[in-house]
Every structure is written in C-alpha cells, then in structure tokens.
VEXGUNU-200226 format. One record per residue: residue in one letter; x, y, z of N, C-alpha, C in turn. Coordinates in steps of 0.1 Angstrom, whole numbers, plus 5000, padded with zeros to 4 digits. Layout:
N
aXYZXYZXYZ;...
END
This chain:
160
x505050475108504350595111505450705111;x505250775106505850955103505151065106;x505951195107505151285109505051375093;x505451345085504751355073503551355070;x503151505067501151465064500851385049;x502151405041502051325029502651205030;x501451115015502650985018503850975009;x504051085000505151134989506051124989;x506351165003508151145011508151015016;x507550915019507550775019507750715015;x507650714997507650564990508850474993;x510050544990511250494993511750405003;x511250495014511350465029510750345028;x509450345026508250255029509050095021;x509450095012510749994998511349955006;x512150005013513549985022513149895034;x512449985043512049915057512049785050;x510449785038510149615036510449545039;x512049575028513449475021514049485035;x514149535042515349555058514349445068;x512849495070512349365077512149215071;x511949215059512149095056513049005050;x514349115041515349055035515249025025;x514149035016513949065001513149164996;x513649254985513049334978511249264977;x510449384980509049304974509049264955;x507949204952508549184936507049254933;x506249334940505449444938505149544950;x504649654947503949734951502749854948;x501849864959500749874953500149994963;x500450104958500450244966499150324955;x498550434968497750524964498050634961;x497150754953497550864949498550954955;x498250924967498850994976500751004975;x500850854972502350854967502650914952;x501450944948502451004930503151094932;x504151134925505251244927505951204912;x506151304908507251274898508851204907;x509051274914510251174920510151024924;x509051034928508450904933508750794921;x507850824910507350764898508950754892;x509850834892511350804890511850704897;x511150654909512350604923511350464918;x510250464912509750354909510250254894;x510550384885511150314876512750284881;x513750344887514850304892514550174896;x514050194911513850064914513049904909;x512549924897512249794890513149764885;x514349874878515449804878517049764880;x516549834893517549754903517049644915;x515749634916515249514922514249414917;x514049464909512849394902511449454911;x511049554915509949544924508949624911;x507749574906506649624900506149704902;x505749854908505249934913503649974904;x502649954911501450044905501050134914;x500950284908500750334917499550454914;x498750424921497650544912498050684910;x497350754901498050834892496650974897;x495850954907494851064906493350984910;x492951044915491251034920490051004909;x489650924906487750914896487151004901;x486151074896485251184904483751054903;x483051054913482450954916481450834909;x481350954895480850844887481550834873;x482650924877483550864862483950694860;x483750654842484450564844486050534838;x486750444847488250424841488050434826;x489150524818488950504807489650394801;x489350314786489850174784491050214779;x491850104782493450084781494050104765;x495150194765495050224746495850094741;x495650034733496549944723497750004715;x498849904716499649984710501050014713;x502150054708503350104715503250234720;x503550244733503850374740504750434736;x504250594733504350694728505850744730;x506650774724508150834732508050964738;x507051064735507051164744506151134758;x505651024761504751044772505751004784;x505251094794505851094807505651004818;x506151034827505950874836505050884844;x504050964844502850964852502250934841;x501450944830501250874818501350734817;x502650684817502950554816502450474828;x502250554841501950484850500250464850;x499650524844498050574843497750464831;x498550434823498150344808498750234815;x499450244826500150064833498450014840;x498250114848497050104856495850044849;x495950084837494450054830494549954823;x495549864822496149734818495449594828;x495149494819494349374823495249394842;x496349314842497149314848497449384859;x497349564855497649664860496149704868;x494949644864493649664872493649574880;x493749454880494249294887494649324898;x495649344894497049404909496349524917;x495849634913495249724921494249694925;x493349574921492049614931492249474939;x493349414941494149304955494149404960;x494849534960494949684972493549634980;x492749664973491149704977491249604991;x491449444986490749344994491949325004;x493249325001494049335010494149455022;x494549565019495049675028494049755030;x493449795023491749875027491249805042;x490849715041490049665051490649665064;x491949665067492649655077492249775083;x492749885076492750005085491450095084;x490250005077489150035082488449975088;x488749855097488649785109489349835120;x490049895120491249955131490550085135;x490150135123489150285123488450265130;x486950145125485950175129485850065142;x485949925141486049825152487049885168;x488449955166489149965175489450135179;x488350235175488350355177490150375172;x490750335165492150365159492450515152;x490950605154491350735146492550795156;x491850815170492350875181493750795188;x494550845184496050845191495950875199;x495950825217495850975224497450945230;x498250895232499350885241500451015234;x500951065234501951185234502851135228;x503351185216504851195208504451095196;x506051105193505550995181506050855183;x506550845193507050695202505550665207;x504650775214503050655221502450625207;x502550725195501450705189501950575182;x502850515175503650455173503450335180;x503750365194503250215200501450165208;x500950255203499350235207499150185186;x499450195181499050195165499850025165;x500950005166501449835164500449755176;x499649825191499049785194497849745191;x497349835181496249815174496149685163;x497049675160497549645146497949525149;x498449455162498349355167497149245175;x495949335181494949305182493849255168;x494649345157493949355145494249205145;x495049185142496049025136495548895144;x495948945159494948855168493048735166;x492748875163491148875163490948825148;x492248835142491948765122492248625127;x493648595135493948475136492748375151;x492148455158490748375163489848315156;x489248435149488248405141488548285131;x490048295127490248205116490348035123;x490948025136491447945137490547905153;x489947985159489047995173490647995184;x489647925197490747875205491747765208;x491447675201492547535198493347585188;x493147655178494647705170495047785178;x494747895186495547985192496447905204;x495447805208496247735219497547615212;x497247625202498447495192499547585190;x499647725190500747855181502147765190;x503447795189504247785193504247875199;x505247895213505448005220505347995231;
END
C-alpha cells in the first residue's frame, strides 16, 4: 500500500519487495494499464534481463465492445517502440494465456475483499491503520479460501 494514486511509480517497487519477501526474482509478471509508462516498459525490459522476469503488461483499455486485434506475423519492426512491442507481446498465443491467469488469479481477490468484507472503506487513520486493517482483510480473505478448501479438520491439522 502507498500513497500513490498511480500504480506507475510502483512497478519497480512492487519487483523488489517480491524478490526481498521471497528471495527470488518472479520469472513473470502480470500488471494492468495502470502500470504502462514508458519508464516502466524500460524497467521491464532491463529487468528481463537482468532477472529473467517476463513482464506483460497491458498497454491501454478495449472500449467495451472492441475486439483485441489479431497478433501480426512476422519480425518486429526496428522502429517500433516499447509500448508497441508490449501491445504485439500481449496479443501473442502466450501473451493472452498469461494475461487472462491475471483475470482468474488477482481480480477475484480484491473483488471479494470489496464486495464480501466492505474493504472499500479504510476507516483507521494514516497509512500504518490503513495498511494494517487491509493485511487484515487480506488475511481473513486467505482464511475463509483455506476453510472452504479444507473445512475444520484441515484448519485444525495446520501446524502452529
């Protein structure tokens, strides 16, 4: 959590923590428009290679009944820029694959948090309550995945 209204100033950040909580580079990532930037889209090709991490990252909004246009065949262009390259990555067998895991992965989470645990409203003060009412959330979230999945004899088997 930041006080950043964009998520533009993040990508990086967002890379690092990962690799710092878990101790390896991710070997993708799978960010929304929100993170395009040309800097960004630089920090993404840097970082594929110096970590290996794959970055797709959407490149702009569909208007609601456009469709994706199909993916061009062919060697990439030497004048095309890196929001280009990332928009022709995206529209790749591969590059649709990987983004719509976004959908079924991370979508759902924090529109269960939204709508099941009233999670719009932060009400505790600063950015240390909101911060710790949001990992509260987000731990309840985890909870209620691992009930459902497992009832009360797996929760009662956890170590701990």
């Amino acid at each position: 959590m930041t006080t950043n209204a964009s998520d533009a100033l993040n990508y990086t950040t967002m890379l690092d923590r990962s690799a710092a909580n878990t101790g390896v580079h991710p070997k993708q990532a799978l960010v929304d428009a929100g993170y395009c930037s040309e800097s960004n889209l630089q920090a993404a090709r840097e970082r594929q290679l110096a970590c290996g991490t794959d970055t797709f990252m959407a490149t702009g909004r569909l208007a609601h009944d456009e469709q994706v246009p199909p993916a061009p065949h062919g060697r990439i262009p030497t004048n095309t820029t890196l929001k280009e390259r990332m928009a022709r990555k995206l529209r790749t067998k591969p590059g649709k694959a990987a983004y719509r895991r976004r959908k079924a992965i991370v979508e759902p989470a924090f529109g269960q948090i939204m709508t099941c645990q009233n999670g719009r409203d932060l009400l505790l003060r600063g950015k240390d309550g909101a911060r710790g009412k949001w990992r509260l959330l987000a731990a309840c979230h985890n909870l209620r995945k691992i009930f459902r999945h497992a009832g009360t004899t797996g929760l009662a088997a956890l170590p701990g």
